[in-house]
Each structure stands twice: as structure tokens, then as C-alpha cells.
N, C-alpha and C positions, 0 to 999 in steps of 0.2 A: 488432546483438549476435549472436558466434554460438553455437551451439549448448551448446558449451567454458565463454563466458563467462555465460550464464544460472545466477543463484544461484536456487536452490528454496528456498524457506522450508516448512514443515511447522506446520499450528497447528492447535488439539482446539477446536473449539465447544463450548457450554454444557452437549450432549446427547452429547459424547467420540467424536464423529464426526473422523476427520483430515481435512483439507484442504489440500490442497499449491495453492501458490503460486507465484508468479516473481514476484522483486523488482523491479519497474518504473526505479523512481529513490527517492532519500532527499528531501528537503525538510527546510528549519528552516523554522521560525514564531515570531516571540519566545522562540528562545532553546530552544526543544522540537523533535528530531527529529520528523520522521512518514515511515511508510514508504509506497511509491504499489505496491498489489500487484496482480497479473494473475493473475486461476486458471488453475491450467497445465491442467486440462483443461476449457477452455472451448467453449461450445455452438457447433458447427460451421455451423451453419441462422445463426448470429449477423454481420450486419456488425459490427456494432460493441465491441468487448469490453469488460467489467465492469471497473471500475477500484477497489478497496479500499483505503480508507484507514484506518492504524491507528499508535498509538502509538508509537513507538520508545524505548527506554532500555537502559541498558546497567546489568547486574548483574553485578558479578566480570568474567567474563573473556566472558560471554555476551550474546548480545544478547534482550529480550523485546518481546516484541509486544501490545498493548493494545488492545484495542477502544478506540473515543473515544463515551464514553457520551454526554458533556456535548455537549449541540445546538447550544449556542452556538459551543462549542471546535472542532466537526467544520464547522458554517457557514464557521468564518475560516478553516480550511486548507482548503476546498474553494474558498473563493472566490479563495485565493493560488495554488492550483493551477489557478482555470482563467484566473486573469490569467494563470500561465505560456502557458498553449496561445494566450490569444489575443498576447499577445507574440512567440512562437515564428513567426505565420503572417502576423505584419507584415515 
């Protein structure tokens, strides 16, 4: 992806701190968006980068973003997400 094609998201934590993002890829899971986000500025000292998972749904004409409280709910699209990676590397 290049530079052009990278979307930014922008989202406030609980303490109204902003956090900008890049949108990795979208995912369904039964029927429910989730979005896979990258912190755009992520720690340099890091091989490996933070991968965020969060809600997606569409309101009017905008998109919102959700944390996924429910443990069970963030379990099953992490474990669909990482059946993609190990899919991807067969």
C-alpha cells in the first residue's frame, strides 16, 4: 500500500486523548464488520507492530468505531484473524 492509499482513522479514548491509526484491513465475523488498525505512530525500537481490533458500524453516512468490550466477542475475531495469517503463510 502506498503512501496515497493509506486511510487514517482518528479515535478519543475514554481519557479524550486522540489517537490516529491506519486502517489495516476490514473483516466480517457473523455478519458484523471489525476493523484491524495499525498505530500510525508506532514504536520504532518494535519488530513487530500492535495490531487493534475494533468494532465497525455504519451510522448515516459515517463510519463508527467501537471498542469490543465483550471477551468472548474480541476471542472469536481474533482467533478468525489469526486463522487468516496462518492461511495467508500456507
Amino acid at each position: 500500500m502506498t503512501e496515497e492509499e493509506k486511510q487514517l482513522i482518528e479515535t478519543v479514548d475514554e481519557n479524550g486523548n486522540v489517537i490516529n491509526f491506519e486502517l489495516y484491513d476490514i473483516v466480517e465475523v457473523e455478519g458484523q464488520e471489525y476493523a484491524l488498525l495499525i498505530p500510525a505512530e508506532s514504536d520504532a525500537e518494535s519488530d513487530e507492530e500492535e495490531l487493534v481490533l475494533m468494532k465497525l458500524y455504519q451510522e448515516g453516512e459515517d463510519y463508527v468505531f467501537e471498542s469490543i468490550d465483550d471477551d468472548d466477542e474480541f476471542n472469536k475475531v481474533a482467533e478468525y484473524v489469526e486463522s487468516m495469517d496462518v492461511e495467508e503463510e500456507e
